[in-house]
Each structure stands twice: as structure tokens, then as C-alpha cells.
Wavefront OBJ file of the C-alpha trace (Angstrom):
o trace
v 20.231 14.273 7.944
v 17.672 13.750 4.920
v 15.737 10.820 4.872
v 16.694 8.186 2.085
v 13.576 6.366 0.193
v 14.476 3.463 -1.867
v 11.093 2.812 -3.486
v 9.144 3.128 -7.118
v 6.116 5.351 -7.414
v 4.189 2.403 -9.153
v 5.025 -0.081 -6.048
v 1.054 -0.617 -3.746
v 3.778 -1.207 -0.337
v 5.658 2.030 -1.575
v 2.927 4.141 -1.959
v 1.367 2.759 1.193
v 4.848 4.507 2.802
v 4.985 7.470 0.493
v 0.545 7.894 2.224
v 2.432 8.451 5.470
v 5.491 11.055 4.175
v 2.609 13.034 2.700
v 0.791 13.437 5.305
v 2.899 15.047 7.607
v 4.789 16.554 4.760
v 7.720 14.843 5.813
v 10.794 15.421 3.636
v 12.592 12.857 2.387
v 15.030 11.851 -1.010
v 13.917 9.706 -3.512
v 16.221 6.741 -4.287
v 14.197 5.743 -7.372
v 14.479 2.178 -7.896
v 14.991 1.846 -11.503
v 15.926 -0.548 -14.077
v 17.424 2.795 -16.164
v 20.040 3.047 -12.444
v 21.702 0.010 -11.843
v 24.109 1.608 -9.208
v 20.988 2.304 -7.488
v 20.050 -1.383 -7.623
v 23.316 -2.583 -6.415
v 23.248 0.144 -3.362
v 19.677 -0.901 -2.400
v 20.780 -4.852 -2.304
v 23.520 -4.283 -0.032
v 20.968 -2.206 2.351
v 18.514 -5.430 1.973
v 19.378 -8.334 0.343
v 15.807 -9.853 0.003
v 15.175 -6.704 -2.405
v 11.838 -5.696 -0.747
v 10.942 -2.270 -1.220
v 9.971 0.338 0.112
v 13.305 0.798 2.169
v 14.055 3.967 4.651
v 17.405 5.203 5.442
v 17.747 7.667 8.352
v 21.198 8.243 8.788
v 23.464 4.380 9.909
v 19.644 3.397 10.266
v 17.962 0.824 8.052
v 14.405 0.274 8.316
v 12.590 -1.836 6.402
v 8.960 -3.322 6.227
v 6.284 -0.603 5.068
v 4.384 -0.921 8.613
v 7.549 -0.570 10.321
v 9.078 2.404 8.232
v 5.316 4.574 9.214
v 5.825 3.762 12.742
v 9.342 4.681 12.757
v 8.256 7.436 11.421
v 5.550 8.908 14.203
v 8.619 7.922 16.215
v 11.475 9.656 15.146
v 9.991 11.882 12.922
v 7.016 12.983 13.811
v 4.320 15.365 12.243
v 1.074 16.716 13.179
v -0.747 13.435 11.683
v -0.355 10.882 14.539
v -1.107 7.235 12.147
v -1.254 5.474 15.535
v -2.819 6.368 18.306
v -1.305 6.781 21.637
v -3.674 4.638 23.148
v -2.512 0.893 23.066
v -6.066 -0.599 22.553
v -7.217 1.788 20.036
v -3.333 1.539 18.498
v -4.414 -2.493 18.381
v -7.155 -1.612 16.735
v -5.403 -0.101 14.042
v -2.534 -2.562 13.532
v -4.669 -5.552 13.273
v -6.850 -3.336 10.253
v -3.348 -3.079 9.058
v -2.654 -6.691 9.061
v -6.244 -7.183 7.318
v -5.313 -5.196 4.144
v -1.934 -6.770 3.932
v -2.676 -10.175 4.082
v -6.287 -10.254 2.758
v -6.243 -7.742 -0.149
v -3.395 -6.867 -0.546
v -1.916 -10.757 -0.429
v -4.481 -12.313 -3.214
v -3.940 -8.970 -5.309
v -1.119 -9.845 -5.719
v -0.684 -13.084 -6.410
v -2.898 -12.357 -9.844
v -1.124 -10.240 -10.497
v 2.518 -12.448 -10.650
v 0.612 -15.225 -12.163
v -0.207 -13.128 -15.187
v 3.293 -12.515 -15.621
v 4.690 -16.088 -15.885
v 4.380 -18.331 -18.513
v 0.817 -19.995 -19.551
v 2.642 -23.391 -19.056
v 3.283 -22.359 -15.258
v 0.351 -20.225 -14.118
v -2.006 -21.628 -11.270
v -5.490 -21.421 -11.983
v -6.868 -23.252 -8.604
v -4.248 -20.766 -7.330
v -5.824 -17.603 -8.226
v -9.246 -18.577 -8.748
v -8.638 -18.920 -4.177
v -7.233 -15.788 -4.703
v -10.234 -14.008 -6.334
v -12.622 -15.861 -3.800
v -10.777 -14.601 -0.577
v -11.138 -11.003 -2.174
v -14.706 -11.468 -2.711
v -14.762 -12.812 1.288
v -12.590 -9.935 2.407
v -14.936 -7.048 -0.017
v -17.828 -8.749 1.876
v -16.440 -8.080 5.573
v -14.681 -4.859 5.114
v -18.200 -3.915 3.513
v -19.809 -4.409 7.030
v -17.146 -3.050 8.919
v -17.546 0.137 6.971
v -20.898 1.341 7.440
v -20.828 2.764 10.583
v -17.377 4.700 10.392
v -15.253 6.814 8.134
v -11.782 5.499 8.449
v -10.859 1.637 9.015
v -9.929 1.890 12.779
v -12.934 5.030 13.083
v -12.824 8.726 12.727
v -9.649 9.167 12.089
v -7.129 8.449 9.156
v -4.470 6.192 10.433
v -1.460 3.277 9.380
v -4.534 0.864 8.322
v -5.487 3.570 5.891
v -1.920 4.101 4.523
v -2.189 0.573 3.326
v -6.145 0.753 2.487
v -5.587 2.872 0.045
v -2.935 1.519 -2.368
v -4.566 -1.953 -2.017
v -8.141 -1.617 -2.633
v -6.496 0.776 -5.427
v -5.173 -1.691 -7.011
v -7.339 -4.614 -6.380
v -10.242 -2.803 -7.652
v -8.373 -2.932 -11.080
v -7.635 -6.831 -10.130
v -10.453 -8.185 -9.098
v -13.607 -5.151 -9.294
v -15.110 -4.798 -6.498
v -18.554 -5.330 -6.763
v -21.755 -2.746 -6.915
v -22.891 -5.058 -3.848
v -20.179 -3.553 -1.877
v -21.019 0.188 -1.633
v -19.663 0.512 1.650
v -16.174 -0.440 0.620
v -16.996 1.370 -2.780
v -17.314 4.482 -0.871
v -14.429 3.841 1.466
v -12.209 3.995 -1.740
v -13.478 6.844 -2.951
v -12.643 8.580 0.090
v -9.045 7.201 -0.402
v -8.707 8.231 -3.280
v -9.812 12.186 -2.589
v -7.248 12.394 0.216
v -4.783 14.429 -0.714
v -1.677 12.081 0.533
v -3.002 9.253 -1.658
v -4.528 11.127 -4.450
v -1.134 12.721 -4.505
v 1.267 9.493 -4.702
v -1.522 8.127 -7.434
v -0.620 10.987 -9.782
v 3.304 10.301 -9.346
v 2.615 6.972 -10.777
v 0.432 7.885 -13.727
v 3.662 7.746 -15.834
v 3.983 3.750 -15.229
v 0.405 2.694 -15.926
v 1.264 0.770 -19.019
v 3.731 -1.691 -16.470
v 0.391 -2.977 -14.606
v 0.328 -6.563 -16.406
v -3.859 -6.840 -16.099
v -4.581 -3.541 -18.317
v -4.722 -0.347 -16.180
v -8.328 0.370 -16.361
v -9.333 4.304 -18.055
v -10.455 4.861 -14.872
v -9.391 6.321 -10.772
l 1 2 3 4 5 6 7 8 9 10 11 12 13 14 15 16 17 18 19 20 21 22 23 24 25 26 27 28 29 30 31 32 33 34 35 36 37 38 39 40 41 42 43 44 45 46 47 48 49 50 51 52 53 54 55 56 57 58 59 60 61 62 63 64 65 66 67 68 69 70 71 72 73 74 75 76 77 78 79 80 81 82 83 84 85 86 87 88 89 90 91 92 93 94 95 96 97 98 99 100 101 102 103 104 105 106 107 108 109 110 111 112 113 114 115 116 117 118 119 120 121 122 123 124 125 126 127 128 129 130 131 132 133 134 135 136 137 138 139 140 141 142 143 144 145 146 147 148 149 150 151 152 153 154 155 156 157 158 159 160 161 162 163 164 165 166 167 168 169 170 171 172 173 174 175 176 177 178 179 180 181 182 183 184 185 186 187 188 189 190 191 192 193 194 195 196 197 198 199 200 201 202 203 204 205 206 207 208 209 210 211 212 213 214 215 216 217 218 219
């Protein structure tokens, strides 16, 4: 039975899933979340009511939480890509990476993101200006935890990578990450020439004009 992808090409957490899919050249359906298909809407709430996407239908199975859908993946559908290694300490290694782009670049990306989009009466300046510091804090670790290796858990491209990608993506056009930095500078570059990523950042091309800051004429 075909896997079912409720995502949008646009979307950092679906593109961190859609990293995964293309690397093991996993096939799959779009369910293109769109504001054009409200059918599609409607089926996708009654999959998950909190509306978070990406979501992965595999047959009566819903599986939800980007993290969760990749390992699912390596388990039930695996390809010759292993994104977690086999070996629990070098498989912690990788998760907790993981949890480092979600909640520390990914996270404060974000939330400048949203507060560009509501009114000037209810935007939070202290809010975001904490925002752009813990990116600056987070560019400045991941900047020494770079320079001795190639991928974010070591030599090879895993989960924390799937997730690397999209967000420094992204937060690069939120909050540029600074010439100081090279390391991490570097590390997106090398994102950015995989052919997974490089692949799911051409799908979205199309939607550029959504991205609330001003898509740079750059990546």
C-alpha cells in the first residue's frame, strides 16, 4: 500500500520529512495541503486534530511528528540510507543533534517568523529580540561542534541532518548567520548541495513569495 504524505513543499518540518523520502527514494503520495483543497483539509483534521504537518499514512497507520515519521520509516520502510544508526550510543548521538535543531533553531526561527504575521499592536519585541539572541548562542555552538566533522552526529548524513537542513535554511533568511560562523556557514552549504535537500528546496521555489520576512535572491 502507497504511502500517504499530508504535507506542503514550503513547510521547514515537511521538508525535514520529505530529506528522508529522498534519500532512500522512498515512494510515497502527496496529499498537498492546500488552501485551493479544502476536502483535503477536512481529511487531514480528522487524521490529526492539532493540524500539525507533516503527517504519514501507511495503510490504518497514523504517524505523526517529523522525527517519528523518519524513524518509522528506517523501520518499516527501509532503504539503503540508514538515518540512525544501529548502534544505541551513536543513535543517541544523533537524536539529541536532532533535538538541538528543533528546539534551538528551528524553535526561535520560528517564532519571528509568526510574530511578523500578527498585528503591530500584538507583536512581542522582548519576545523575538530572545529569539534572535538564542540563534546567535546556538550559530556560536553548532559553529564549534562543526569543525572537526562533516555531518552533525560525524561522517555520516543522518535524522539530525534531515532537520539541519530545512532549519538553518530558513533561519539563515531569518536571522543571517554571521561571516563569524564559517563552520556552520559551510555546514549549510553542504546541505544545501545534497541532492535530497537541494531537491525538496526546488519543489518549493513556487511558494517563495508566502515567506512573510522577504525570501532573500539568494540559496
Amino acid at each position: 500500500m502507497t504511502l500517504k504524505l499530508y504535507a506542503h513543499p514550503f513547510s521547514s518540518y515537511c521538508q525535514k520529512a520529505l530529506v528522508a523520502l529522498y534519500e532512500n527514494g522512498t515512494p510515497f503520495e502527496w496529499r498537498l495541503l492546500s488552501q485551493d483543497n479544502p476536502q483535503l483539509f477536512e481529511e487531514f483534521a480528522a487524521l490529526w486534530p492539532l493540524k500539525r504537518f507533516p503527517v504519514l499514512v501507511d495503510g490504518d497507520r497514523t504517524v505523526i511528528e517529523t522525527s517519528v515519521i523518519i524513524e518509522y520509516l528506517g523501520l518499516y520502510h527501509p532503504g539503503p540510507v540508514s538515518l540512525l544508526p544501529a548502534d544505541a550510543r551513536a543513535a543517541l548521538e544523533v537524536r539529541s543533534m536532532d533535538r538541538f535543531f528543533d528546539n534551538y533553531i528551528s524553535t526561535p526561527q520560528q517564532k519571528i517568523v509568526a510574530d511578523s504575521l500578527r498585528p503591530e499592536a500584538e507583536r512581542d519585541a522582548r519576545g523575538v529580540a530572545d529569539a534572535r539572541a538564542m540563534l546567535d548562542i546556538a550559530y556560536g555552538w553548532l559553529d564549534k561542534h562543526m569543525a572537526d566533522r562533516e555531518w552533525a552526529a560525524g561522517d555520516s548524513f543522518s535524522l539530525a541532518d534531515c532537520g539541519a537542513a530545512p532549519f538553518l535554511f530558513y533561519a539563515d533568511w531569518t536571522h543571517r548567520i554571521g561571516t563569524s560562523f564559517a563552520n556552520v556557514i559551510a555546514y549549510r552549504k553542504r546541505l544545501l548541495a545534497r541532492p535530497s535537500f537541494a531537491r525538496a528546496v526546488d519543489e518549493a521555489r513556487p511558494y517563495r513569495p508566502l515567506f512573510p520576512l522577504g525570501a532573500p535572491a539568494r540559496d
